[in-house]
Structure formats: structure tokens, C-alpha cells
N, CA and C atoms as an extended XYZ file, in Angstrom:
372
Properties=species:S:1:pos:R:3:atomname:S:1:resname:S:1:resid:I:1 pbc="F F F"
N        -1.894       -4.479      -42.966 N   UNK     1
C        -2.446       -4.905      -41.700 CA  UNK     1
C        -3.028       -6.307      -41.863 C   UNK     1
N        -2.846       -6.890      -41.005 N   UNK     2
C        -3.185       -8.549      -40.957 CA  UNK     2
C        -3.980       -8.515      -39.993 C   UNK     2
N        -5.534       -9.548      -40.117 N   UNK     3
C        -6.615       -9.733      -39.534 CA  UNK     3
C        -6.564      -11.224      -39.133 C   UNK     3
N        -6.422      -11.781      -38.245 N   UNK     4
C        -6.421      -12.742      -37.123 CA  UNK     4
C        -8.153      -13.296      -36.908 C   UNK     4
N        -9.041      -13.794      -37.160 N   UNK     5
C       -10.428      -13.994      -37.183 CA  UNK     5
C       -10.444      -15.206      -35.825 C   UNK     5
N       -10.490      -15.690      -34.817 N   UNK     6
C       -10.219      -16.720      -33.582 CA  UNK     6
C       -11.333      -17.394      -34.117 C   UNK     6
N       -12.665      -17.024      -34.875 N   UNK     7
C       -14.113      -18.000      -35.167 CA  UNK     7
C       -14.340      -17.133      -36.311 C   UNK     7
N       -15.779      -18.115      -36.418 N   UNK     8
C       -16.609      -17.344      -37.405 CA  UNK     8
C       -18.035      -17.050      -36.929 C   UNK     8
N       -17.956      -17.450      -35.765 N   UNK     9
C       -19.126      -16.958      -35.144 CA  UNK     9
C       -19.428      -15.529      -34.414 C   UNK     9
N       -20.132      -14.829      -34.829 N   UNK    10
C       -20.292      -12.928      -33.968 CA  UNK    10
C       -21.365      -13.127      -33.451 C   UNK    10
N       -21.385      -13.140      -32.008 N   UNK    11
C       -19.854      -12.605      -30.853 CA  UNK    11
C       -19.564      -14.219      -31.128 C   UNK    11
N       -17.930      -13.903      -30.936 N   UNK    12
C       -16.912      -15.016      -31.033 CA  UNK    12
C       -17.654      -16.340      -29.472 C   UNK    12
N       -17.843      -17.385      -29.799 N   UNK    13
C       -18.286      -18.046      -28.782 CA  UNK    13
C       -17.077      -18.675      -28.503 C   UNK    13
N       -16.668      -18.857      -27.378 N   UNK    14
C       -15.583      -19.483      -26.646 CA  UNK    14
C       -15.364      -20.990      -27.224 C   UNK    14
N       -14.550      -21.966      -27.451 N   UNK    15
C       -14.422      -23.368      -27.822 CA  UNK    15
C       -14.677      -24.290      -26.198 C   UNK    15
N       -15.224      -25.010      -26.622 N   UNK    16
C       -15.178      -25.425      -24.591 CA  UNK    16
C       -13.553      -25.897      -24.037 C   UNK    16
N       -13.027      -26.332      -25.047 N   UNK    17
C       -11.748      -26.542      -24.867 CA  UNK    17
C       -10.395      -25.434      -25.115 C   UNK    17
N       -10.848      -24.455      -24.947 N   UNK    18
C       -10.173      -23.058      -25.237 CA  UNK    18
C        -8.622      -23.050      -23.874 C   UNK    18
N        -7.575      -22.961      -24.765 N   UNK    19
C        -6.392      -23.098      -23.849 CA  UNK    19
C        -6.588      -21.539      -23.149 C   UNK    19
N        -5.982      -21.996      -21.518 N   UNK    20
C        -5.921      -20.479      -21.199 CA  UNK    20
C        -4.564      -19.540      -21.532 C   UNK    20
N        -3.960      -19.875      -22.154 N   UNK    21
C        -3.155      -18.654      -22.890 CA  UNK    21
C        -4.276      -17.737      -23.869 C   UNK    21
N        -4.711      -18.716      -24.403 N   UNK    22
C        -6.033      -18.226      -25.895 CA  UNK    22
C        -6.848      -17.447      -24.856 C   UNK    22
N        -6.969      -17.702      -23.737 N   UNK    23
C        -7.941      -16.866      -23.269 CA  UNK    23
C        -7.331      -15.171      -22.908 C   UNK    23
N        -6.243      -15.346      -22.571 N   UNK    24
C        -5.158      -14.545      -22.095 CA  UNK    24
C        -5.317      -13.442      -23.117 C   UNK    24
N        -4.832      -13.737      -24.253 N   UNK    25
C        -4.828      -13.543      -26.073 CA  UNK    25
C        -6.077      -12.651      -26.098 C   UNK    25
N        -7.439      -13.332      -25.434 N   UNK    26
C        -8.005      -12.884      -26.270 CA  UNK    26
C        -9.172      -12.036      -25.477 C   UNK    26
N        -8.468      -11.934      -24.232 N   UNK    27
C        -9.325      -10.918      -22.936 CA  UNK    27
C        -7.999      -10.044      -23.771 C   UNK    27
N        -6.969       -9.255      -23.925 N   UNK    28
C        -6.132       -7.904      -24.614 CA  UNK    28
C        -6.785       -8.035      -26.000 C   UNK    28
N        -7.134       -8.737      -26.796 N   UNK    29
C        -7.677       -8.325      -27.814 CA  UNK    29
C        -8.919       -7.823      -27.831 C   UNK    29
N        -9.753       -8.455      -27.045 N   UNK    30
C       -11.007       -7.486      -26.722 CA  UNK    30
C       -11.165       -5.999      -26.269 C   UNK    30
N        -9.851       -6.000      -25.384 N   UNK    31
C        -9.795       -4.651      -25.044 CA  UNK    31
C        -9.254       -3.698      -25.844 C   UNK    31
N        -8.622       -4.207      -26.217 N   UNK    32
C        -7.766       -3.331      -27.368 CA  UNK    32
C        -8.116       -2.831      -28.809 C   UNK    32
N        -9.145       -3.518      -29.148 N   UNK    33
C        -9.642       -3.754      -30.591 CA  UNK    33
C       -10.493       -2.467      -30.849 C   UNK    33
N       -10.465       -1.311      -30.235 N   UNK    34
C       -11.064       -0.038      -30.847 CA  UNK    34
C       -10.160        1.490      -30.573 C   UNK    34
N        -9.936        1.745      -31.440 N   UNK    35
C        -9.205        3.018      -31.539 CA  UNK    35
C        -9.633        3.823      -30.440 C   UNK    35
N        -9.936        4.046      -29.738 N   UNK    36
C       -11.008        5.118      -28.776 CA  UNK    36
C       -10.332        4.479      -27.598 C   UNK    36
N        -9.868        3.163      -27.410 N   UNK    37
C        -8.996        2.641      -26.613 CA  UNK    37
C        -7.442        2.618      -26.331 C   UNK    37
N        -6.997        2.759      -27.567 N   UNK    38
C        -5.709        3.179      -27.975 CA  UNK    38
C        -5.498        4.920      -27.660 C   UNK    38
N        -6.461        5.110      -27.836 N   UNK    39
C        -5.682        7.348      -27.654 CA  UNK    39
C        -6.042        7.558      -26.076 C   UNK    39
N        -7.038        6.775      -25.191 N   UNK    40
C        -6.810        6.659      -23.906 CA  UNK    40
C        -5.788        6.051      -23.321 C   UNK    40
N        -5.252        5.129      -23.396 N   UNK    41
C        -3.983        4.786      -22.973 CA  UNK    41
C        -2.949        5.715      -22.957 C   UNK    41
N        -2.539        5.879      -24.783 N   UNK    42
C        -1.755        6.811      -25.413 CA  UNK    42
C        -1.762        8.757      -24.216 C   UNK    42
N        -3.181        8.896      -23.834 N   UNK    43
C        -3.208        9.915      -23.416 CA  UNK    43
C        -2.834        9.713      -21.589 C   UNK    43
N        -3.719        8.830      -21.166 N   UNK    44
C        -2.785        8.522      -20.010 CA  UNK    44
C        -1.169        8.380      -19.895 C   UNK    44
N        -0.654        7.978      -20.565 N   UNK    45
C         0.919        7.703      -20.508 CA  UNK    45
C         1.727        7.067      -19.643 C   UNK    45
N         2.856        7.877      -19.294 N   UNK    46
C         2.945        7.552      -18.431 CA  UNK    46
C         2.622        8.077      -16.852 C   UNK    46
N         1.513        9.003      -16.640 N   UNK    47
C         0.774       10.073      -15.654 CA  UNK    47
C        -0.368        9.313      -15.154 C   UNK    47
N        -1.150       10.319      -14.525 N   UNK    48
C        -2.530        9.912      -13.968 CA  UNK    48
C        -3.624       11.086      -14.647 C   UNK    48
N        -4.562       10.390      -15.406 N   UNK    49
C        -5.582       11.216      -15.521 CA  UNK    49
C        -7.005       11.107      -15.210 C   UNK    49
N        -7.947       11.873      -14.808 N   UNK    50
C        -9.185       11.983      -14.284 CA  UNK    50
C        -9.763       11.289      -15.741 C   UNK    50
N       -11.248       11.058      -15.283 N   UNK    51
C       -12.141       10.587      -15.949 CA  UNK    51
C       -12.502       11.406      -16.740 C   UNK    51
N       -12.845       12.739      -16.200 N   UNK    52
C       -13.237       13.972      -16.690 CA  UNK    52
C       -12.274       14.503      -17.781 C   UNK    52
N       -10.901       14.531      -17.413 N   UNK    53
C        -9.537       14.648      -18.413 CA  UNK    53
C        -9.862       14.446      -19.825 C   UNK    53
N       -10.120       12.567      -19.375 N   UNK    54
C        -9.976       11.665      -20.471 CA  UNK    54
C       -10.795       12.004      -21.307 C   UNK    54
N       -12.279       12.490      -20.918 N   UNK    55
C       -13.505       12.407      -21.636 CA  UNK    55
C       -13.276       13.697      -22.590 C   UNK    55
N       -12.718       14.625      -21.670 N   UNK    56
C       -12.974       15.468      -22.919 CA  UNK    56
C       -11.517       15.913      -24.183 C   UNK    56
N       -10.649       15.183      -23.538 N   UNK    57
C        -9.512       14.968      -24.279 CA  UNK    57
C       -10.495       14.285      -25.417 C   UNK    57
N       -11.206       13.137      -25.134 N   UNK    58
C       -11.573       12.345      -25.965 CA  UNK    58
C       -12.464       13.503      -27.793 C   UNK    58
N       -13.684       13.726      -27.047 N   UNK    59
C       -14.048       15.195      -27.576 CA  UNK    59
C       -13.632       16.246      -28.434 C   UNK    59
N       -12.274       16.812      -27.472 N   UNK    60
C       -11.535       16.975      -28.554 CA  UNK    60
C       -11.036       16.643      -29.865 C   UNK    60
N       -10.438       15.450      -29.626 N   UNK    61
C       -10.011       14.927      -30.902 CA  UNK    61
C       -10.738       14.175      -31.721 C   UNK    61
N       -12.136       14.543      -31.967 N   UNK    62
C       -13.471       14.309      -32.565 CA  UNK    62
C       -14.107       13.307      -32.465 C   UNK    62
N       -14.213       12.099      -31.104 N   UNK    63
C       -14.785       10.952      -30.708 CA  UNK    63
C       -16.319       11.789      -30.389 C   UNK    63
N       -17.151       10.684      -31.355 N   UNK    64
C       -18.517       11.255      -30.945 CA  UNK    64
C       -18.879       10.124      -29.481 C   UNK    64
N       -18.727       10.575      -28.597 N   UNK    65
C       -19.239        9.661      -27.645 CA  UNK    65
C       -20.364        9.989      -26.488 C   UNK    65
N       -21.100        8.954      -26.352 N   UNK    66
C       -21.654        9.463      -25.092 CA  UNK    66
C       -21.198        9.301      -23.847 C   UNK    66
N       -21.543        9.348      -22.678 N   UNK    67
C       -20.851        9.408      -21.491 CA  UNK    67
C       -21.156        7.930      -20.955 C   UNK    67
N       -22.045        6.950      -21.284 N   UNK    68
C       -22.033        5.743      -20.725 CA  UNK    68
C       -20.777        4.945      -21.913 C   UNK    68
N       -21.011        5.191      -23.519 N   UNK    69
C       -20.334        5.038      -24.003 CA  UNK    69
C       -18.663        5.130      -23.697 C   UNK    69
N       -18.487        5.945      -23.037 N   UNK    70
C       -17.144        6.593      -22.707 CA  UNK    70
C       -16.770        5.595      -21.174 C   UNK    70
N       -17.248        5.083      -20.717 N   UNK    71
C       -17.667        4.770      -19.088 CA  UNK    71
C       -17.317        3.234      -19.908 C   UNK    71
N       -18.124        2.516      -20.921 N   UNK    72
C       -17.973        1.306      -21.198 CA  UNK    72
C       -16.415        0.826      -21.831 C   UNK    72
N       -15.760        1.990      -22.641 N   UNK    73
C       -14.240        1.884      -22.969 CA  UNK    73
C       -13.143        1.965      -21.328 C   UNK    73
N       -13.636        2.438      -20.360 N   UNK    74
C       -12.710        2.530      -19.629 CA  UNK    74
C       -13.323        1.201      -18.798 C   UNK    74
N       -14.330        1.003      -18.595 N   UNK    75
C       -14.470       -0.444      -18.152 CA  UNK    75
C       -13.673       -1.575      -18.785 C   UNK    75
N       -13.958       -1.621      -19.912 N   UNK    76
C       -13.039       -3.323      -21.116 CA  UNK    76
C       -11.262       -3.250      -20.271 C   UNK    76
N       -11.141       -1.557      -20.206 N   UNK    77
C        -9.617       -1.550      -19.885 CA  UNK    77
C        -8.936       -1.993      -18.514 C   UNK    77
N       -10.036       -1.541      -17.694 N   UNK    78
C       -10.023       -1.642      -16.654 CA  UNK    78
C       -10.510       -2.963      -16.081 C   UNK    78
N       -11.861       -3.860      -16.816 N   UNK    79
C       -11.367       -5.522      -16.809 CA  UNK    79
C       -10.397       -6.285      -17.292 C   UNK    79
N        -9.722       -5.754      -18.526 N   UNK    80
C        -8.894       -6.551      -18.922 CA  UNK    80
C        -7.169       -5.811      -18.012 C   UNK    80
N        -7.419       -5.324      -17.154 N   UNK    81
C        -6.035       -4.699      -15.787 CA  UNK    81
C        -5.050       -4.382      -17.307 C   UNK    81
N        -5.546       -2.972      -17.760 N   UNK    82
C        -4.770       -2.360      -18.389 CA  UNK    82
C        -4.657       -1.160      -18.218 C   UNK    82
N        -5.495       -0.491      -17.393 N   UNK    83
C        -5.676        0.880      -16.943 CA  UNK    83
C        -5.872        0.212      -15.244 C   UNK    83
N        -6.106        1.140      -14.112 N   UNK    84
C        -6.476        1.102      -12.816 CA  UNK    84
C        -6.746        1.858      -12.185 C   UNK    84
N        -7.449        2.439      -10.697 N   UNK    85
C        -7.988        3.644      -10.346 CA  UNK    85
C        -6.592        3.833       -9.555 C   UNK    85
N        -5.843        5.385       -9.401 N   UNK    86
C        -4.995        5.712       -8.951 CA  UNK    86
C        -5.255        6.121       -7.733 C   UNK    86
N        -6.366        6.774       -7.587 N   UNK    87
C        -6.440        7.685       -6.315 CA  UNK    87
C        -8.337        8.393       -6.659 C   UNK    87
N        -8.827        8.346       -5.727 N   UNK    88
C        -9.884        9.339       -5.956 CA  UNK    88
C        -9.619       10.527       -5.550 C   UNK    88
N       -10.112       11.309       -6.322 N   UNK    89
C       -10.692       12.748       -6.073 CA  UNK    89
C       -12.387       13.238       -5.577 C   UNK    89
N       -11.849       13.752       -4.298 N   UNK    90
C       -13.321       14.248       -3.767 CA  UNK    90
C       -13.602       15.639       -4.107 C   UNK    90
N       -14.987       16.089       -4.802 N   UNK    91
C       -15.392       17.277       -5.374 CA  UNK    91
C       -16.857       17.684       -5.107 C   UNK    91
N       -16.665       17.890       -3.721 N   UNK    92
C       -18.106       18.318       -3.155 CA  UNK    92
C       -19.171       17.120       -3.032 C   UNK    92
N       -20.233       17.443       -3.063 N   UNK    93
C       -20.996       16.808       -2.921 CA  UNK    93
C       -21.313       15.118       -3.935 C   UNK    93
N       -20.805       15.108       -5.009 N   UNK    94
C       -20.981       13.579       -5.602 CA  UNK    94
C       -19.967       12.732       -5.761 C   UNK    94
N       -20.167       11.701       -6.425 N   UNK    95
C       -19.576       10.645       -6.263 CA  UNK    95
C       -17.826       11.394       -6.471 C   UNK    95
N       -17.293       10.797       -5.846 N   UNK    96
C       -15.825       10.997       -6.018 CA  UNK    96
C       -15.349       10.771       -7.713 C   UNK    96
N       -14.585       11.958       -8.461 N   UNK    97
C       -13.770       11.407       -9.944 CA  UNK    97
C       -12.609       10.186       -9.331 C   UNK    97
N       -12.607        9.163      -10.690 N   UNK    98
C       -11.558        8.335      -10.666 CA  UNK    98
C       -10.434        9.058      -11.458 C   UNK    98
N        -9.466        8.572      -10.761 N   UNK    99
C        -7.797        9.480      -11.331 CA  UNK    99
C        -7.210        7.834      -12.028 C   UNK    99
N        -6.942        7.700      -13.355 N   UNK   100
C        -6.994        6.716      -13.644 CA  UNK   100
C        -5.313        6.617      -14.397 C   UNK   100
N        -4.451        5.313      -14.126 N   UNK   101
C        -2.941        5.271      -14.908 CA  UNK   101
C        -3.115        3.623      -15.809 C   UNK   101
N        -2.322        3.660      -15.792 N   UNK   102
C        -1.582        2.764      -16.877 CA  UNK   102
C        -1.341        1.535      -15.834 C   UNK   102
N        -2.110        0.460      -15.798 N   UNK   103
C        -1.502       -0.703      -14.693 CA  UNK   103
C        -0.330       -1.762      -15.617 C   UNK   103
N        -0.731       -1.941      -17.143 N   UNK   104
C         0.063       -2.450      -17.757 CA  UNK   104
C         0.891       -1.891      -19.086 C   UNK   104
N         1.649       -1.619      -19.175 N   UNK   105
C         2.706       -1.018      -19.874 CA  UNK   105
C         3.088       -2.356      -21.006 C   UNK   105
N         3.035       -3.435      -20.943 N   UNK   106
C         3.596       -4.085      -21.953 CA  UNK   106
C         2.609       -5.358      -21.650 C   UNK   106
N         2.472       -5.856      -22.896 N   UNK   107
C         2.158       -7.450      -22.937 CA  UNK   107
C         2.605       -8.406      -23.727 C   UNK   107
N         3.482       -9.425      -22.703 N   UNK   108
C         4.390      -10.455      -23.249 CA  UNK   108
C         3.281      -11.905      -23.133 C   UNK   108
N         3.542      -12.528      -23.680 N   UNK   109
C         2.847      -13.446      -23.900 CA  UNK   109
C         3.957      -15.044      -24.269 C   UNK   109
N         4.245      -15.539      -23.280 N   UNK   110
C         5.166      -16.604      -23.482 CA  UNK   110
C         3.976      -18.020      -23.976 C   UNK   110
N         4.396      -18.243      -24.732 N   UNK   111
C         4.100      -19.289      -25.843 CA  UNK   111
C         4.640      -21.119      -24.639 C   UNK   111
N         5.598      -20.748      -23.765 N   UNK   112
C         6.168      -21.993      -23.103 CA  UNK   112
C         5.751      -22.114      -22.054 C   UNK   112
N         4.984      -20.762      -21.499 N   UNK   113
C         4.623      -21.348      -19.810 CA  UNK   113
C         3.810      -22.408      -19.429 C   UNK   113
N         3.938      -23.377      -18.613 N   UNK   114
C         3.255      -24.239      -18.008 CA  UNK   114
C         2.046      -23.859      -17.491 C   UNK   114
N         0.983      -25.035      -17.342 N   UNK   115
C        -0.418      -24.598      -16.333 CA  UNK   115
C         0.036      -23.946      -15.066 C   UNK   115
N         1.307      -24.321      -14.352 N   UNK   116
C         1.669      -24.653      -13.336 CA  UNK   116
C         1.745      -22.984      -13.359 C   UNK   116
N         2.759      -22.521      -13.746 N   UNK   117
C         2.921      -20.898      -14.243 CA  UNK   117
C         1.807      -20.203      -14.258 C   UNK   117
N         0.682      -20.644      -14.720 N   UNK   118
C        -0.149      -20.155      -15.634 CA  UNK   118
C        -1.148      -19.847      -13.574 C   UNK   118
N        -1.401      -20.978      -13.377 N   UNK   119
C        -2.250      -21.296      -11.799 CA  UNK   119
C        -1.467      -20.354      -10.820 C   UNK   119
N        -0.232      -20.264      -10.830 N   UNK   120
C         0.360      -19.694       -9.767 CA  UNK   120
C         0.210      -17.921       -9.953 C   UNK   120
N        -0.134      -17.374      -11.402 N   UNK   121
C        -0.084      -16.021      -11.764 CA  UNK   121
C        -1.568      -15.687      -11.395 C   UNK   121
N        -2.578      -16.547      -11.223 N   UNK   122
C        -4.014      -16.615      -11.149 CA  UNK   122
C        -4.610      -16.130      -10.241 C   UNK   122
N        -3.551      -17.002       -8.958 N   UNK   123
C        -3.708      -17.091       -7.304 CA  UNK   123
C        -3.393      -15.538       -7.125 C   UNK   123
N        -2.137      -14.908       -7.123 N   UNK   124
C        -1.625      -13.448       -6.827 CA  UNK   124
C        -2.922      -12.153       -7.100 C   UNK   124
């Protein structure tokens, strides 16, 4: 396994001159960079699963987590538009469960696109 280090500063401080591909790069590496993130995806698939699903799928397979803990992994995924809310579910009286899928399935990363490319994917 090969380790990629972007700084040497923890937390990584941004360069002020940071290309936005690097930024691109490195909003999926943030998200991605903990196992507990990987078996949620992996368990979503290609389906829709509840919050509730996920959590205790999670549980199962011996993640000691807490529930804000658990809430902060599906957030990173869900800022970095790798997961998305599918549909709510209403269940009586509280907040509605999120039914949550897969918004991105692959990440390509072209090395040639222009700003121009880059501004026009921004706007959408």
C-alpha cells in the first residue's frame, strides 16, 4: 500500500494556490479515508438503505460507534456527493428516516480538463 502525504501539516492546511482538480482529489480523499466509509457504500450498493439499516449493519460487523459518530461518516459522504437522500420515510411521530443510495458510482479524474470544464461542471 502506498501513502500519498498532500502536506506535513495536521489538519492538512490548504496551499493558497491549490489547483482545483487538487481540490477535487482531495474533497474524495477526505471522504474516503476511513474504513467505516468503505463498508457503507459497499453495503448500500447498488439499493437504497435507511439510516437505521446502515447503523446497525454497521454494529454488526463490530464498528464501535456512536450515533453522532455514525451521523458524522454519512455526512463527509454525503458532502463530498457520494451517497444522497433517496426518499424519506415517515414513522410516526419523529423526524422522518433518510433512505440513503449511492449518488456516485465511480471517480474519474481527468488530469486534461480545462478551468473552462472545470467552471461549467460547478454551475450544474
Amino acid at each position: 500500500m502506498m501513502v500519498i502525504y498532500m502536506c506535513n501539516d495536521i489538519p492538512c492546511k490548504l496551499p493558497k494556490d491549490a489547483h482545483p482538480r487538487w481540490l477535487l482529489i482531495r474533497k474524495f480523499g477526505k471522504a474516503l479515508r476511513f474504513r467505516t466509509r468503505w463498508t457503507i457504500i459497499e453495503y448500500i450498493g447498488n439499493g437504497q438503505k435507511s439510516s437505521k439499516e446502515i447503523y446497525n449493519y454497521l454494529i454488526k460487523k463490530g464498528e464501535k460507534l456512536t450515533k453522532p459518530g455514525f451521523y458524522y461518516h454519512i455526512s463527509e459522504l454525503k458532502n463530498a456527493e457520494i451517497i444522497e437522500v433517496a426518499k424519506y420515510l415517515e414513522e410516526g411521530g419523529g423526524a422522518p428516516e433518510k433512505i440513503w443510495k449511492l449518488k456516485t458510482k465511480r471517480i474519474v479524474i481527468d488530469l486534461l480538463k480545462t478551468q473552462e470544464d472545470l467552471k461549467l461542471r460547478e454551475k450544474k
